[in-house]
C-alpha positions as CSV (number, residue, x, y, z in Angstrom):
1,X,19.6,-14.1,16.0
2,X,19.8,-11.7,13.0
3,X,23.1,-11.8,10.8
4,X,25.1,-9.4,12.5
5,X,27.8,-9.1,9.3
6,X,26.4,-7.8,6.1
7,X,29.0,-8.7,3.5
8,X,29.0,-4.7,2.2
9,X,29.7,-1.9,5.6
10,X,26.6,0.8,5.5
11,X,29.7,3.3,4.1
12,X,30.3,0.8,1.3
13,X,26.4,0.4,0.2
14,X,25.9,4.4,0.7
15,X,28.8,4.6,-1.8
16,X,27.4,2.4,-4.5
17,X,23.8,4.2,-4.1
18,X,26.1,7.6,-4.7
19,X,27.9,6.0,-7.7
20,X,24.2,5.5,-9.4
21,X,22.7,8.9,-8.6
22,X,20.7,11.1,-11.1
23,X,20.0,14.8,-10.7
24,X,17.3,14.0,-13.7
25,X,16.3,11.0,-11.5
26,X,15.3,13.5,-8.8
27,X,13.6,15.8,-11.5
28,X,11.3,13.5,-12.3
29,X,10.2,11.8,-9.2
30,X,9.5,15.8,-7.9
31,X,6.9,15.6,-11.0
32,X,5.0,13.0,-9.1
33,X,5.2,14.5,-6.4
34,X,8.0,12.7,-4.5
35,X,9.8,15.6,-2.6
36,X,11.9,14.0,-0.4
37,X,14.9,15.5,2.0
38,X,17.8,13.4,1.0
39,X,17.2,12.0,-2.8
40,X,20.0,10.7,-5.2
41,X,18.0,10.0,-8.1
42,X,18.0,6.3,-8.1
43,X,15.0,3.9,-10.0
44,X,13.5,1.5,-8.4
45,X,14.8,-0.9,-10.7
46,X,18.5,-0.1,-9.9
47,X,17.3,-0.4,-5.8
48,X,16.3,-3.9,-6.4
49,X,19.9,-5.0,-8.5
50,X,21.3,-3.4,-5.7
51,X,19.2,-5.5,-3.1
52,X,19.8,-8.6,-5.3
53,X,23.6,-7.9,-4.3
54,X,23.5,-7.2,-0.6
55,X,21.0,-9.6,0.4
56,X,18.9,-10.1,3.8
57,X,20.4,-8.2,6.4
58,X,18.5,-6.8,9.6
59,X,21.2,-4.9,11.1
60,X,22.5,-3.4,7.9
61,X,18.9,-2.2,7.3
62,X,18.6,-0.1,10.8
63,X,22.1,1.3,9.4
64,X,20.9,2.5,5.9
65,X,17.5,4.3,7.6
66,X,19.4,5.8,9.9
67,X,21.4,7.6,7.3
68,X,18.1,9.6,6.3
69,X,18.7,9.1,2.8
70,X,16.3,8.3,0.0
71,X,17.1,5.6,-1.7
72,X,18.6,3.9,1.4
73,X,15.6,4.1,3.3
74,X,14.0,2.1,0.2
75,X,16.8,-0.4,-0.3
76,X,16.3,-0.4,3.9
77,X,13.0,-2.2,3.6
78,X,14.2,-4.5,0.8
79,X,17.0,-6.0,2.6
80,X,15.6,-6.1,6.2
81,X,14.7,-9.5,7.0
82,X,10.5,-9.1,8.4
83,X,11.2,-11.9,11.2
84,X,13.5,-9.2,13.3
85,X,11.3,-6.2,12.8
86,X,9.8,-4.9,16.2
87,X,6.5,-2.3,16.5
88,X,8.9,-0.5,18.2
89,X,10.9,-0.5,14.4
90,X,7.4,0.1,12.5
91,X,6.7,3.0,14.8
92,X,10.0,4.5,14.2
93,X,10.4,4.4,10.7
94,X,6.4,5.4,9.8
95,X,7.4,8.6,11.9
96,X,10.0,9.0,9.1
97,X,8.0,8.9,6.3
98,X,7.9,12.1,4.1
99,X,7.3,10.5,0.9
100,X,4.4,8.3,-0.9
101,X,7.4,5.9,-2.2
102,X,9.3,5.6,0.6
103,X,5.6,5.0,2.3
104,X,4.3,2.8,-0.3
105,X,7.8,0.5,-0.5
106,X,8.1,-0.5,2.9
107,X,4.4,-1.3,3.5
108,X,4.8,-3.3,0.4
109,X,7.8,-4.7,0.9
110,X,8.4,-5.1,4.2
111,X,5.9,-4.1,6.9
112,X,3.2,-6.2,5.5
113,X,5.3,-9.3,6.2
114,X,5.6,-8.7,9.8
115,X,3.2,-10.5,12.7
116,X,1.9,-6.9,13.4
117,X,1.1,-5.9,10.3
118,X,-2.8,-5.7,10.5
119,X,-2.5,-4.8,14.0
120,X,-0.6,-1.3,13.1
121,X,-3.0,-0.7,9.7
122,X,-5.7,0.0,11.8
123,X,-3.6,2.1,14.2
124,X,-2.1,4.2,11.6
125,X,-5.2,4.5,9.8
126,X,-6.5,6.7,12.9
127,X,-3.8,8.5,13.2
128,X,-3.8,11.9,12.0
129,X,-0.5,12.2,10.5
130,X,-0.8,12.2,6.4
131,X,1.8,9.5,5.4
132,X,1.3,7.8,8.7
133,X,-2.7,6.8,7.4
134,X,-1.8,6.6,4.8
135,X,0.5,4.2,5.4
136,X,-2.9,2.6,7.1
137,X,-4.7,2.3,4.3
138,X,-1.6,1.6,1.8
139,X,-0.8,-1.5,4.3
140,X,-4.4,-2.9,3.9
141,X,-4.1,-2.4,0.2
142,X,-1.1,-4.8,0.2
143,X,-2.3,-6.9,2.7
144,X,-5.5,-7.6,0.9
145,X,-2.6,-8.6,-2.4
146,X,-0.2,-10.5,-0.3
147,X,-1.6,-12.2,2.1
148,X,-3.0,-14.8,0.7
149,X,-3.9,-16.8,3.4
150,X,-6.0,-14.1,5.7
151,X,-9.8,-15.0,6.4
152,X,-12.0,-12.7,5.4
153,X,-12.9,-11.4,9.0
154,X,-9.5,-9.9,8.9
155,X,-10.4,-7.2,6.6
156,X,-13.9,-6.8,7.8
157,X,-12.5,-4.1,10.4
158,X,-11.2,-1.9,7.5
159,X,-14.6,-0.7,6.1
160,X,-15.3,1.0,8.9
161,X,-12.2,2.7,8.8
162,X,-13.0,3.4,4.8
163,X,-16.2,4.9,5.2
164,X,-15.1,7.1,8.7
165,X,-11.9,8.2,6.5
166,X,-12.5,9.0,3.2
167,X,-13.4,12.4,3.9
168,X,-9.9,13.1,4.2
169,X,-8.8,15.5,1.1
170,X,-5.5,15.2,1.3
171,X,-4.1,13.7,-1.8
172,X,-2.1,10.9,-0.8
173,X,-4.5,9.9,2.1
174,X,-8.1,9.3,-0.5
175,X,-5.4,7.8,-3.2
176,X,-4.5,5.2,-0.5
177,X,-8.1,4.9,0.6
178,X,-9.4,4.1,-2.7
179,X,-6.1,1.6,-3.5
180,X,-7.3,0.1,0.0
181,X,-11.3,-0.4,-1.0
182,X,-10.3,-1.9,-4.5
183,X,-8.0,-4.2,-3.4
184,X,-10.1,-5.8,-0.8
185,X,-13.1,-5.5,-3.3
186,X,-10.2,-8.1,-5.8
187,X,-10.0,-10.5,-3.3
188,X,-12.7,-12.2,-3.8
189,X,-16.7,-12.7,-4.5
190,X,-17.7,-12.0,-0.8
191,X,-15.6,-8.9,0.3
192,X,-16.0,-7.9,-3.7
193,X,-20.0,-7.4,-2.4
194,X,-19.1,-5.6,1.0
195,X,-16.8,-3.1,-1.1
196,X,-19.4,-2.3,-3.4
197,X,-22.0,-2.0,-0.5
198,X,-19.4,-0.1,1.1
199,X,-18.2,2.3,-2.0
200,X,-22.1,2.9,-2.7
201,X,-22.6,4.1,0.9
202,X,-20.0,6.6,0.9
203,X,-20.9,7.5,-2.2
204,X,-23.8,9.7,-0.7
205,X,-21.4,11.6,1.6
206,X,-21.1,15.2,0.3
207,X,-17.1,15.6,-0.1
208,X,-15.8,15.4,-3.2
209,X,-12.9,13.2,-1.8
210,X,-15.6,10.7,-0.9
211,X,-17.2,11.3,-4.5
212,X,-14.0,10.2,-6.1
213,X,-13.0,7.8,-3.8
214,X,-16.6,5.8,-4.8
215,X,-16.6,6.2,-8.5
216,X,-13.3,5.4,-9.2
217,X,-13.1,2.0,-6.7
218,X,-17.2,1.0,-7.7
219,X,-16.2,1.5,-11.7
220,X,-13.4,-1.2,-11.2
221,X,-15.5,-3.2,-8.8
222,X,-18.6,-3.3,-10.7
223,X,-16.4,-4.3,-13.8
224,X,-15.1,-7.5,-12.1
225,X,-18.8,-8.2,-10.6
226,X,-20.3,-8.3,-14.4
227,X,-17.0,-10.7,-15.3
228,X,-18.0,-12.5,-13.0
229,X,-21.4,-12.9,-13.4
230,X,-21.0,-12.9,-17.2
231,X,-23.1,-10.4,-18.1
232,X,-21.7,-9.2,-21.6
233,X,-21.3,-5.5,-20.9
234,X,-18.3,-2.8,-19.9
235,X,-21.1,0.1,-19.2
236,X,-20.8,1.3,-15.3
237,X,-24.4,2.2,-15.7
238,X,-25.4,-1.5,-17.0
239,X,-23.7,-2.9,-13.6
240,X,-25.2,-0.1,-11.2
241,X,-28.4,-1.1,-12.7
242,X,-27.7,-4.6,-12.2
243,X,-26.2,-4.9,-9.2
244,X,-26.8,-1.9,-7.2
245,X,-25.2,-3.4,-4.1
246,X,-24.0,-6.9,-5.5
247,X,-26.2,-8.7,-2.8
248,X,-28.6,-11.0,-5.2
249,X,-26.0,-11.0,-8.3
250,X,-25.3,-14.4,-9.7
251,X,-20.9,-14.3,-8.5
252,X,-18.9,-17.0,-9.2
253,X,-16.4,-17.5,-6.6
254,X,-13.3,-16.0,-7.4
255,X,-10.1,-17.2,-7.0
256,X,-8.2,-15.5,-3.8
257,X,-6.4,-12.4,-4.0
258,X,-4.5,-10.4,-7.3
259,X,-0.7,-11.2,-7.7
C-alpha cells in the first residue's frame, strides 16, 4: 500500500511551486515551443530541489496532476512512486499532455519504470493524437537508455513502427521518431545494424520528414559504427561507403545502453 501521508498537503507544495515562479521562465520555454495552459515559470532544476524535498509519494502525485498545473504535473512524475502506477493512470495522464516537457518528463521519468511501459509505447505510437505518439516513440527512446536489462527482441517491434510512422510531419512527432531510432541504434552492435538498415530504408521514402528523420539518426549512427570498427574517419560519406547497411562491418561489441 502506497504512503497515504505526504509530509507537505498538495495546497502546501502548490504554494512553494508559486513562491519560485518566473514570468521570464515562461518567456523562454514559449521560445521552444512549450506553450502550456497553466505555467509558472519554474526550471527544471528548481523541480528536482523541490522533489529532493517531498520525496516518493503516489497519492500526493494524483493530487499535484490533478491541479492542471505545469510545473506540478512535472514535479507529479518525479515524486510518484512507478510500483503504484496503473494503465488506467498512463492513460489518463497521456490524454493530458499538451506539452513536449511535460511529455518528455514523465516518459523519462516515470512511465518508463512501470511494468507496462513497452506495452503502451507501441499503443501510443499508433495512436493518432500528436503528444500521445509521441509520447510512443519518446518512451522507446528512454527505454532503449534506461532499461538496461531488456533483450533485444524487445525493441525489435519498434522498427516497424519507425518506418510506418515517420511520415508524420508534425514537429514533435519526427523529433521523437528520430530520438527513438538513435537511441536504439546506441544500444548496442546488433540493433546499431538494424537502425542503420532501418534509417537507410526510409531514407528512400519521399517526405521530407522521413528525409530528415534518416540523415540526421544514420549521421550519428554511422559515426559510432566507424568507432567501432576503428576506421579513422568522421566523413558520413566514408561510412555510407563503408558500411552501407552495417551487415559485413567489422563491430566490436558495444557495451549496453548510453547513461
Amino acid at each position: 500500500m502506497f504512503n497515504p501521508s505526504p509530509v507537505l498537503s498538495p495546497e502546501q507544495v502548490l504554494e512553494k511551486l508559486r513562491q519560485h515562479a518566473d514570468p521570464q521562465v515562461v518567456q523562454g520555454q514559449s521560445r521552444f515551443g512549450s506553450r502550456p495552459a497553466h505555467p509558472l515559470g519554474i526550471k527544471i532544476p528548481v523541480l528536482r530541489t523541490i522533489a529532493k524535498e517531498i520525496g516518493r509519494n503516489h497519492a500526493l502525485a494524483l493530487e499535484l496532476w490533478a491541479s492542471g498545473i505545469h510545473e506540478a504535473r512535472i514535479l507529479a512524475a518525479m515524486v510518484d512512486e512507478p510500483q503504484y502506477v496503473t494503465r488506467e493512470q498512463m492513460e489518463a495522464w497521456v490524454r493530458d499532455f499538451d506539452t513536449w516537457d511535460v511529455c518528455d518528463q514523465v516518459c523519462g521519468g516515470l512511465f518508463d519504470k512501470t511494468p507496462y511501459a513497452y506495452q503502451k509505447a507501441i499503443e501510443w505510437c499508433h495512436r493518432e493524437e500528436e503528444f500521445v505518439r509521441r509520447a510512443g516513440f519518446v518512451l522507446t527512446a528512454y527505454l532503449a537508455v534506461h532499461d538496461k536489462r531488456a533483450s533485444d527482441k524487445m525493441f525489435s517491434p519498434f522498427f516497424p513502427l519507425i518506418k510506418q510512422y515517420a511520415t508524420d510531419e508534425r514537429n514533435f512527432v519526427k523529433k521523437a521518431v528520430n530520438w527513438a531510432l538513435r537511441q536504439i541504434g546506441k544500444r548496442n552492435a546488433q540493433l546499431l545494424t538494424q537502425a542503420i538498415a532501418c534509417g537507410e530504408e526510409i531514407q528512400q521514402v519521399n517526405s521530407r520528414a522521413v528525409r530528415w528523420i534518416a540523415s540526421d539518426a544514420l549521421r550519428e549512427l554511422r559515426k559510432i559504427a566507424i568507432a567501432s570498427s576503428g576506421v579513422e574517419s568522421n566523413s558520413d560519406e566514408v561510412a555510407r561507403r563503408r558500411f552501407p547497411s552495417l551487415r559485413c562491418s567489422p563491430l566490436s561489441p558495444m557495451s549496453g545502453s548510453d547513461g
